[in-house]
Structure formats: C-alpha cells, structure tokens
N, C-alpha and C positions, 0 to 999 in steps of 0.2 A: 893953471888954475881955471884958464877962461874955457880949456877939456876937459875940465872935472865939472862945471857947470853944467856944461851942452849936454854932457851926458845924464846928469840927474834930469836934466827938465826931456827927455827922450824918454828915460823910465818914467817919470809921470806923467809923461803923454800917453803911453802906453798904456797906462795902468789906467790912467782915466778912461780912453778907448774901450780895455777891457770891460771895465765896469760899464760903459757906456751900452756895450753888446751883452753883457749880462744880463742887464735889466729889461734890452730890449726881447733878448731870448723869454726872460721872466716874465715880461709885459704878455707874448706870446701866447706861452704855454697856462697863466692866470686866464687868457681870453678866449681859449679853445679848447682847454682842459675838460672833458666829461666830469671830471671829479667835481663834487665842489673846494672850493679853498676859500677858508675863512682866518681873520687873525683876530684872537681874543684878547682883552687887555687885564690885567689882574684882576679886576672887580667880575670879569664874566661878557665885559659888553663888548659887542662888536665892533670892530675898529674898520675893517674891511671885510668884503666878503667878493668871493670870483663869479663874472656871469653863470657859471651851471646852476648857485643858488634859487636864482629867477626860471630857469629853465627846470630844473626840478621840483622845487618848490613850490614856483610863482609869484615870491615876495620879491617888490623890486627894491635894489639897494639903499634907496634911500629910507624906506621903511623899516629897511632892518638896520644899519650903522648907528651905534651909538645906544641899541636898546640891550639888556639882558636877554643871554641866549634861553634862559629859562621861560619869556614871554611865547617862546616859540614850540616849548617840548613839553614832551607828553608829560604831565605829573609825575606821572612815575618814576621817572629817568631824572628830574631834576636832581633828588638828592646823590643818586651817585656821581652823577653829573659833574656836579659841585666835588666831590673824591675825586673826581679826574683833572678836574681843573689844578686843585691843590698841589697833586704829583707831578703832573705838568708843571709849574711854576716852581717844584723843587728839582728839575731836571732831569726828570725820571720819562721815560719813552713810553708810551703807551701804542698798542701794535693791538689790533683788532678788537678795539672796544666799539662797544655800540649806543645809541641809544634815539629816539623816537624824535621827530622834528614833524609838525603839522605845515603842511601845505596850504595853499591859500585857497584853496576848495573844501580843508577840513577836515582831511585824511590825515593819515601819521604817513610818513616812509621811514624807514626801518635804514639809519647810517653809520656804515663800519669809518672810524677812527682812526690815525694817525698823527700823533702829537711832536712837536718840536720844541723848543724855549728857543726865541733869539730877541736879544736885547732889552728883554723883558716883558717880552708881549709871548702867546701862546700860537703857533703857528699849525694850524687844523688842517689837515686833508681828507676827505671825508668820502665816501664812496657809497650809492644808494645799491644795498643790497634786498629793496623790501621784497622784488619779484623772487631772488634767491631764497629769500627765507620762510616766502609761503611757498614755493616749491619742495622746500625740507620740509615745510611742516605738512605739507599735504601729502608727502611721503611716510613721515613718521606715522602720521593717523592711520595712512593706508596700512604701512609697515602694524601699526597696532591691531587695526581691526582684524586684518590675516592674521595677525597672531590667536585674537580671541577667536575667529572663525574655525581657524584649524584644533585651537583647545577645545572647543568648544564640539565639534564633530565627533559622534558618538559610534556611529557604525563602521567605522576605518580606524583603526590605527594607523597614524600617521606621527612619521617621529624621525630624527636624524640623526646618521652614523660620523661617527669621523674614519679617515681614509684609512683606517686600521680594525673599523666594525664594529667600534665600542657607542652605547648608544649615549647620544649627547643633547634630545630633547624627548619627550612624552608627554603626545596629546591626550586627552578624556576616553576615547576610545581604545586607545594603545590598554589603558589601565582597563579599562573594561572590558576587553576580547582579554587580553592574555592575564589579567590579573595583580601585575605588579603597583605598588606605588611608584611614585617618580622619584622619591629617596632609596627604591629598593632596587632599580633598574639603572641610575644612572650612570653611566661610566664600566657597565657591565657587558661585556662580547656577546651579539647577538648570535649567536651561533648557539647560546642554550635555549633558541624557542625553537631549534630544532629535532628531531629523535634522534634517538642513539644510532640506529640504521644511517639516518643521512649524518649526522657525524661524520659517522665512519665512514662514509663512501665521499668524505671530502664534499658535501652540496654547498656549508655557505663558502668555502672558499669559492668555490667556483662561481657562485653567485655574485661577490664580490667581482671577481676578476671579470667576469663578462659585463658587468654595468660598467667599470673601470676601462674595457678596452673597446666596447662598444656603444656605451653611451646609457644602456638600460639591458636591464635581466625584468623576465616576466616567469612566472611561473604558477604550478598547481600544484599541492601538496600536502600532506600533515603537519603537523606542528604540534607541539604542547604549551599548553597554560601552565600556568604557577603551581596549580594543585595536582601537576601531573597529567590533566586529560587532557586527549588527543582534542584537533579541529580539524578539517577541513580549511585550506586558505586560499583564497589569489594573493599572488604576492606581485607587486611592484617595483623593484628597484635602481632609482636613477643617480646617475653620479652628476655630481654639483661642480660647477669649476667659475673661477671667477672673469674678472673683466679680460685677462690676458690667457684665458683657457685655458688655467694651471687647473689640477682638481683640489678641494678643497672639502669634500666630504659627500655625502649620500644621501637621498632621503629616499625613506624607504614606507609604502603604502602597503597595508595588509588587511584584507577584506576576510570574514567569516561567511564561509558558502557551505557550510555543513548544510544549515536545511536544506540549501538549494539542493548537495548531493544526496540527500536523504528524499528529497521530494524528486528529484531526476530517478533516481531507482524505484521508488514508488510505480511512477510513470511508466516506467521504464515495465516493472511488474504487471501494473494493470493493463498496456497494452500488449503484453505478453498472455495473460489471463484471457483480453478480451479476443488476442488469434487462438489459442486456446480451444475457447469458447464456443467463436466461431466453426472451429475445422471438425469440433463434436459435434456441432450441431449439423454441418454438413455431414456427417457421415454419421452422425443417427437417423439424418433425414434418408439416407438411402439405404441403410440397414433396415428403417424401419419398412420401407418398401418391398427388400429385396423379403423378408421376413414375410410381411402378407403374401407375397406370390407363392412363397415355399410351401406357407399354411394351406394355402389354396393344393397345392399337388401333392400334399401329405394328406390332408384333408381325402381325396379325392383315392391314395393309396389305403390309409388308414380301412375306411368305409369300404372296400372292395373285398381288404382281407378278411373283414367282419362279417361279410357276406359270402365269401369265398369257404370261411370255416363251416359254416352247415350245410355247405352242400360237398364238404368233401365225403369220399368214403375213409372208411375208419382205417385210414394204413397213418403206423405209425412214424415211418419215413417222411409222407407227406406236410403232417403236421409239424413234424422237428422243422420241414422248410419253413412252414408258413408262421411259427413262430419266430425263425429268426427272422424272417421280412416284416414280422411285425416289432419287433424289435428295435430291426435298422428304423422302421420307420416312429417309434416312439422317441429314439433320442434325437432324429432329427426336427420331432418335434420340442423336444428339449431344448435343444440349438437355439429353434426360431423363439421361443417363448425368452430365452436370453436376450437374443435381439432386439427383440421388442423392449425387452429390459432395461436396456442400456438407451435405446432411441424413446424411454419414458410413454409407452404406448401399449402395455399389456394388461389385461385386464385385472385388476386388483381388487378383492374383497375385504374391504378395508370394515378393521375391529378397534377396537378397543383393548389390547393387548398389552398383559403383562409376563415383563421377558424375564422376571426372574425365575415363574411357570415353565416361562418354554423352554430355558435353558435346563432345567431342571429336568423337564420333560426327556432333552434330546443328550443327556449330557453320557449318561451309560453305554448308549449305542454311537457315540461318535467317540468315545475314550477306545472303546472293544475295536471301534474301526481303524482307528491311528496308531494303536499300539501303545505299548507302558513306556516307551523312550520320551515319549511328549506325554507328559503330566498336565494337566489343565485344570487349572484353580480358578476360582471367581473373586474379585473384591467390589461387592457391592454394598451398601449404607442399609440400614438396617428395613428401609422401607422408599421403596420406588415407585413413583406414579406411576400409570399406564401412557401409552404411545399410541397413536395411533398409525396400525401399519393393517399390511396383510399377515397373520399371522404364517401361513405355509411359508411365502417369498420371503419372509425374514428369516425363517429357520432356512431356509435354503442359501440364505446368504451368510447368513453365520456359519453353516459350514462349509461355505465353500469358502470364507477368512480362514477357518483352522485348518483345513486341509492345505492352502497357501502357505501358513506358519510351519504347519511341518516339514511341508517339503525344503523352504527356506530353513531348515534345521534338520540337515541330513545326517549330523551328526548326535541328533538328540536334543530335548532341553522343553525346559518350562513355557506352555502356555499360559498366560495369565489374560484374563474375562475381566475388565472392569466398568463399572457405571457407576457416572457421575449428572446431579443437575447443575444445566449453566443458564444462567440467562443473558441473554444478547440482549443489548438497551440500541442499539441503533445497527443498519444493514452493515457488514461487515464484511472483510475481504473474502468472505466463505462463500458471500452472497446469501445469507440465509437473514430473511424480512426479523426485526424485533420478536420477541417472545422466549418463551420457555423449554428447551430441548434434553432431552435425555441423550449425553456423552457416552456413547459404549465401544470400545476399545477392544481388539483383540491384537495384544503385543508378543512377540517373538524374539528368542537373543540369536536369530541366524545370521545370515552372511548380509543378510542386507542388500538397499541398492545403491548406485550411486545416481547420478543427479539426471542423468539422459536417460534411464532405465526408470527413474521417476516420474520423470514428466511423461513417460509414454503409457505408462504402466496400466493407464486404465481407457486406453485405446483399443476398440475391438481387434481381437485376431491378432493382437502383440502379444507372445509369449515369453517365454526366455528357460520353460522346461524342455525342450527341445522336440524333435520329431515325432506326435505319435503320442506324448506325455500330455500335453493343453493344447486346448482350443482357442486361447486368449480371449474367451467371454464370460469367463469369472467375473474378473473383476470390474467392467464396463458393467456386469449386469448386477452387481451390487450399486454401483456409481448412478445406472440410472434408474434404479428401483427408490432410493434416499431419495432425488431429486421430485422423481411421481409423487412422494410422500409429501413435499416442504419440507424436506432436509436436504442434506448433503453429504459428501460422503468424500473423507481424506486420509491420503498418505503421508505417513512422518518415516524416514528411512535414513540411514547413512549406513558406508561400508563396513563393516565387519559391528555394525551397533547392533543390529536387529531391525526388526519392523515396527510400528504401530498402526493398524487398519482400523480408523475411527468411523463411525457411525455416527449422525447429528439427527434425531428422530423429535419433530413434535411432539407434546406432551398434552393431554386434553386433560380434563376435567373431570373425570367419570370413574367408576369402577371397573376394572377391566372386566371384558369375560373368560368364561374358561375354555379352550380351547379343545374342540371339541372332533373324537380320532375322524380319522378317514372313513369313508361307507364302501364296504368292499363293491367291486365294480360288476353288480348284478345289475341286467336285463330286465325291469319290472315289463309285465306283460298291461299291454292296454286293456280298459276296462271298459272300454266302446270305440266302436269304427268310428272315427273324426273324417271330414272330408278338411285337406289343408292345402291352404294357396302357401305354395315354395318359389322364392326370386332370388335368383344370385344371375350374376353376368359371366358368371364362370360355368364351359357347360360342362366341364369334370365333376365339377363339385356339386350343379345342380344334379347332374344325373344318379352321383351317388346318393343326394340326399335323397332322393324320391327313393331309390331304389330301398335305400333303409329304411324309407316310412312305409313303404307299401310292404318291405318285409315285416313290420310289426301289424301291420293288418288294418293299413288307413288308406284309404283316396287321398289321390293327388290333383294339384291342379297345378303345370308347369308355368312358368314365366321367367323371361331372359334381361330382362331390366324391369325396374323402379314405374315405369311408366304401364309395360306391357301389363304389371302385375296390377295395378287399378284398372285397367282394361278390362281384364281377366274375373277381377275381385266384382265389378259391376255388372259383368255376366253371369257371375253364378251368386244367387241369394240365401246359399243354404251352405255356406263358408263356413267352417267350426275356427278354423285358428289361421294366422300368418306367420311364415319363418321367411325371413328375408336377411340376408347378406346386408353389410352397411356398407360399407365402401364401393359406389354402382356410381357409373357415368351419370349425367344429369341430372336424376333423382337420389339422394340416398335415402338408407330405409328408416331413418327416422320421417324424412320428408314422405316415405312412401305412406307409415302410418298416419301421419298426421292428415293425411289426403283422407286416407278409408274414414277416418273419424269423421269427416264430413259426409261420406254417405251411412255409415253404423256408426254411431259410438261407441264404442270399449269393447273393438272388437279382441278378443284375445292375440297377443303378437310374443313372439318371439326376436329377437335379435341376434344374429350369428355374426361375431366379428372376431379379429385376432388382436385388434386397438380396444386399448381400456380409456382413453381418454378424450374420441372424437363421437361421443354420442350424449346427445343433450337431450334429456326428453322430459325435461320442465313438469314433473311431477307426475307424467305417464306412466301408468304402472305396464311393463311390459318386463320379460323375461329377456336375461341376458345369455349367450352362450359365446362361449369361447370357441375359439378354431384354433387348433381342428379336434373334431369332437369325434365321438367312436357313439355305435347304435345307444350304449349303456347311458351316457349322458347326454343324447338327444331323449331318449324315454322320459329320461328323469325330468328333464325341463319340461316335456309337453305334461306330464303328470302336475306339475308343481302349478303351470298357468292354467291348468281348468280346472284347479282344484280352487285358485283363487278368482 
C-alpha cells in the first residue's frame, strides 16, 4: 500500500514538473514569438495579448486587455470579424483568415489568422502579412497594367501559344495585322497565318522547335491575314518556361514591315535609277564630246569633197569614188547627229507638231519599207493636241521604233501606233516635272527582252542585232531626243510578250503647223560679194570654211580663236557678216558676238555648232547652223541672215 502511494505521488511530480516546463516552454515562445498571440474571451475582448503585439502594433498591453478587438480594426473587417469569432467559439478552425488591425501611428497592418477554442476562450495566432500583401498587390497592378499595355499595343501582334502552338491570348494588334477576332482565333494552330508553301515545307514546325530547343526563333517572311492577303512580317518567337525551367508555353511577336519592304525596294529602285542616271550622263557627256570632234573632221571631209566635185574632170569613175566618200561621210554624219541625240545636245527645230499629220505623212513609205509581214495600224482618240517636238527628229525616231518592232518580229506580226493624253499631277518615277503629255506608243508581239537586255537597251553602242546589223544608237538617240524635249522616253518588255516603245512628249497650247517637205539641196548663188570674219579653233574646219566661202565668190577674213576674231573684226571696218564656231577655248561665239556688239551693234552673225543646247543669246537674233554643214546649207544661212 505504502508502494502504491510513493508511486502516485512520483507521477504527480512528474506531471506537475511537466506542466511546470510546459508553460515555461510556453512562457518562452508567448515572449519571443514574431507572431502575435492574443486570447479572446466570448464577447471579443481581450484577455491577453503576446509582446509582438506592442512590437508590431505599438499598443502596450495594458491598453489593449480587457477592450474589444473591434476598437482596434479597420471598419471594415469588423463585421466579418465578429463571423469569425462566432465559428471560433463553435470549434471550427479557421487557417488563413485576415483582417485589418490599426497601429498606434494610424496605419492598418494587414493580419493572417489562426484560430483555436481552449477552455472557452478563443486562442489567436496572428502573423503580419501587410508588406506581403502590398507586394501581391503591387504585382497584380503591374501584372494588370502589362496586360492592358500589351492589349493595348496596336503595331505588334503580340499573343501566346501553348507548347503545342495553339493560340491562347490575342492582343489589339494581333486582331488588326492579321484580322481575326479573339473568339475567332482562340485555341486555333498558328500555323494557318502561314502560306501554303511554308506549310508545306514544314516552317511553323520548325519554328516551334527552334524557340523550344533554343530559347528563341526569329525570322522574315510572308504570311496571310484572315481575308487571304499576303504581308510581309518580323516574327519573334520565344519560349516561356516557369520557375523550375519546365517550358510552359510561347509567346510570339509579329511586326508588319510590308511598307518597310515596299519602301526598301523603292529605294532600293531609285538608287538604282539614280546609278543609272548617272553612268548616262557620264557617257552622254563623252559621246557628246567625242561627237563634236567627229563633226569637226566630217565637217572638214564633207566641204573638201564639195570642192573637190567642181574641179574634177568629167570621168565617170571618179565621180562613183567621190560619191561613195561622200556617202561614207554623210552617215557618219548621221552617227554623230545620233550622238548628240542621246548626250541631249543636237540642235532641234522645235514646232508645234501634230503627229497624227506626220504619221499619216510617213505611213505609206515606211509600210512599202518593212514589208506586208508587219501590218501597222494606229489607235488614236478622235482628236489630239499638238506637241511640241522637232518635227524631222521625231519622224526619225518613229522609225527607227518600227524598224526595232520588226526586227523584234522576225517572224511577222502587227504593229500597233497608239496615243493617249495623261496628265502627271506631281514628278514621278519617269522624272518627267507636272503637266500635260501626249503617251505614244509603238508596241510589237516579238520575242521581247528580258530584264538585263532592258536595263541596257537604251545605252549607246549596246545592240543585240548582231555584227554589221545595228549600231546601238537607235534607241539612246530617241531616249535623248524625249529628254531635249521635257519628256521621256520608256521601255515595257518581257520574254516572248512583245515590246512597248513609249514616247512621253509635252503638250502645248497652240495649233500645230503643217509640216513642211524638204528644199531639195540646191546651191543658191550669191547676190553680192560679202567680205566675212570666219573663227573656229579648228584649223580643218576653218580652212574648209574659207575655202567654201571664197568658192561662192566672198572675201574672207581668217581668225583662230574667239579672241583673235575681235582683233581681227576691229581692224577691218567694212566686215559684212560673222560665222563663228561656238564651242572655242576662252571665248565662245556667243561671248565673241556679244563683244563685237559693243564696237557695231547688230552686226550680222552666224553660228556654226554641232550642240543645240549650249548657246544662249538672250533674244540676239543671229543665225544658227549646224555642223557639219556642206557649201548648200552655208549659202542658204548666209542668204537668210542678210536678208534679215
């Protein structure tokens, strides 16, 4: 009995002990606990509360025990509050409930909940989450705003795949590059904003799998919108993967660069137009050079053989020579007149010309030239303004397009002549300034060109008829005769289509005139002995000229330059006319007249050049002569200016 004793009061030592370390464990963990711990009693009031409360808070215990906990929380939170309390006291757990507690500076902290029942009281543990919850919440906002930001962004599609390619968001721009609504798109395989080509050659797989294995696919390509049309795109696409770098889906950016590639090839064109440009103009500028010097040593042949003819004796051997030398040297005067043509520097008699005259004119004799195989018909509108051109250099260029047409049609087939009027409202890729143009066309169904054979095609001395067949200054010398004018002049071609050789001719104002034939090339005989100051820098050409003026029955007076010839001109006072050469070192012969007019005014002059477009003489009336000129057309000018 007295061991059955010892041993109860052992366990109750024991147990006392226990509890004794219990509480002090508990006494502890109430005193250094982060948390707060509070005990509520059924009505709400506080029975105790743990140091953290002062320490988070700032209320010290005595000010808080004993009052209702709802003295202390936000409004707001009271009433549920009070629901928590209730379920608490019906011994129900409550696990991450929260609600608002004012600090003693007047702020809220934000405190997650854990509830007990012992013994009738409500036993609180309480954990201040407020920095937690404005860092969600300053997340979520963020997370918001980047939502509407990215809906919101209009020039990108931007939208997300899941790891299979199906799409699973659609921003504002998504819907407006490609077309879709977000109910019409969603959950749909992006591989239909692909074409049927990349389909088939497998691209979004591969796109997929290279963002998948490498982190990001970038690319350039076409695509289609919803209504079928192609775009141009950048595309983006990067693979998404979470916290533990599993992938979890894609998001994929696609930008519209159509204009960009519309305005890249533009560019791309106009500096291709402006090398072009350039390498014509370099080698007009030395055509037209090489061209003067030609003129000067045809010039200087021409006039020899003209002098040469009356004094041969009458064998008719010698004359067959001397017309084929004259001959050789008319087409090489031909040549250089082309030259000039092309480098915009020959001299032009510019009319008021109506072409459906002139074609009408030339149309019998160039149909009898080419033969019945090439048919040549006109479509023109019942009534066409006048142009202003050279009427000869335009019919010379008109047939030298249908002579191009046909040969381009070696097997036959319809020429067709048409004119249209366009108006150009601003400079254009033609380069041809605003205004009114008459469109004339000579089209062909031959073999056509292709695209390198085009772009050369109106380069001097480029042919493609072969050896012996063209001289390749056709078509440079229609190309720079448009240009002389204020027009232009283009090719439309592709292989086996045929040709179109367009013409773009200013259009004026006026009635045309009639065009009026050629004067056959008679020798007018002078009607008085002239004495004439003659200047050229060339001494072939001078010496021919004299020799031809003195064979028509005038005094001469030499000079070797612009300078020597006012020398000359202020030593003799009984000077009837001046022929001067324009193109002269130091002086040229506009400078040289404009000199004499200060010691005579309106002396008669004359002008010899092989340039239609580097003599300005500001309302000077003086005669013009082209080079190279033969005795019949030096008569005719010296007749014309002393007659005016």
């Amino acid at each position: 009995m007295a061991q059955l004793a010892a041993s109860q009061i052992g366990a109750a030592l024991a147990h006392i002990v226990a509890l004794s370390n219990e509480r002090r464990r508990a006494d502890r963990i109430w005193s250094v606990s982060r948390d707060i711990m509070v005990v509520v009693d059924v009505e709400g009031r506080f029975v105790s509360v743990s140091p953290s409360w002062t320490r988070i808070l700032g209320h010290a215990p005595e000010d808080v025990i004993g009052r209702h906990f709802s003295d202390f929380m936000h409004p707001d939170d009271v009433a549920p509050s009070n629901s928590a309390l209730s379920r608490a006291l019906s011994d129900q757990d409550l696990n991450n409930y929260e609600n608002r507690f004012r600090a003693i500076d007047g702020t809220y902290h934000r405190i997650e909940w854990h509830t007990t029942l012992e013994h009738g009281q409500v036993y609180a543990y309480g954990r201040d989450v407020t920095d937690r919850r404005q860092v969600e919440a300053a997340l979520n906002e963020s997370e918001e705003q980047f939502r509407h930001l990215v809906q919101g962004v209009t020039d990108y599609a931007i939208y997300m795949l899941d790891l299979d390619g199906h799409v699973s968001s659609w921003n504002e721009g998504a819907r407006r590059i490609k077309g879709y609504e977000p109910e019409e798109i969603m959950g749909q395989h992006f591989s239909q904003f692909y074409t049927e080509e990349d389909r088939a050659n497998g691209e979004p797989v591969r796109a997929l799998e290279t963002a998948r294995t490498e982190g990001r696919f970038l690319a350039e390509g076409w695509r289609v919108r919803k209504n079928g049309e192609r775009f141009r795109a950048s595309v983006v696409l990067d693979a998404i993967r979470d916290d533990e770098g599993r992938p979890i889906g894609f998001a994929k950016i696609t930008r519209d660069v159509t204009e960009r590639e519309i305005s890249q090839r533009e560019l791309e064109a106009a500096r291709e137009a402006l090398f072009q440009s350039q390498k014509m103009e370099a080698i007009g500028q030395l055509t037209g050079g090489v061209a003067h010097d030609f003129n000067n040593l045809l010039m200087a042949v021409m006039s020899s053989l003209d002098l040469l003819r009356k004094r041969l004796p009458d064998d008719p051997t010698l004359h067959r020579l001397l017309d084929n030398a004259k001959e050789g040297a008319q087409r090489g005067a031909t040549l250089t007149q082309r030259m000039l043509a092309f480098a915009r520097r020959q001299d032009l008699n510019l009319d008021c010309v109506d072409v459906v005259q002139l074609l009408s004119g030339m149309n019998d004799l160039v149909q009898r030239s080419i033969g019945p195989e090439w048919p040549i018909s006109t479509r023109f509108p019942l009534k066409l303004p006048a142009v202003r051109a050279d009427a000869n250099q335009l019919e010379m260029a008109l047939l030298n397009l249908i002579v191009n047409a046909r040969d381009a049609s070696p097997d036959g087939g319809p020429i067709v002549i048409s004119a249209t009027c366009e108006q150009v409202e601003k400079r254009s890729s033609r380069e041809l300034a605003p205004g009114t143009y008459l469109r004339l066309a000579v089209k062909d169904s031959g073999t056509g060109m292709d695209a390198e054979t085009l772009r050369r095609a109106t380069e001097p001395f480029f042919t493609t008829k072969g050896v012996g067949k063209g001289t390749g200054l056709g078509l440079p010398m229609v190309h720079g005769m448009a240009k002389q004018l204020g027009g232009t002049f283009e090719l439309q071609s592709a292989v086996r289509k045929g040709t179109s050789a367009i013409l773009w001719l200013p259009i004026v104002g006026v009635e045309p005139v009639k065009v009026a034939p050629e004067l056959p090339q008679v020798v007018p005989q002078a009607e008085c002995r002239l004495k004439i100051l003659v200047a050229d820098d060339d001494a072939l050409v001078l010496m021919n000229t004299v020799a031809l003026l003195e064979d028509l029955g005038h005094d001469v007076v030499e000079a070797y330059s612009g300078r020597d010839a006012l020398a000359r001109f202020k030593e003799h006072q009984d000077i009837d006319l001046v022929i001067t050469d324009q193109a002269m070192p130091n002086m040229t012969g506009t400078e040289l007249i404009a000199a004499i007019d200060q010691v005579r005014a309106g002396m008669p002059a004359i002008i010899a050049s092989g340039y239609g477009d580097d003599i300005n003489l500001q309302g000077r009336d003086v005669e013009r002569l082209g080079k190279p000129f033969d005795q019949a057309q030096l008569a005719r000018a010296i007749s014309r200016v002393m007659d005016r």
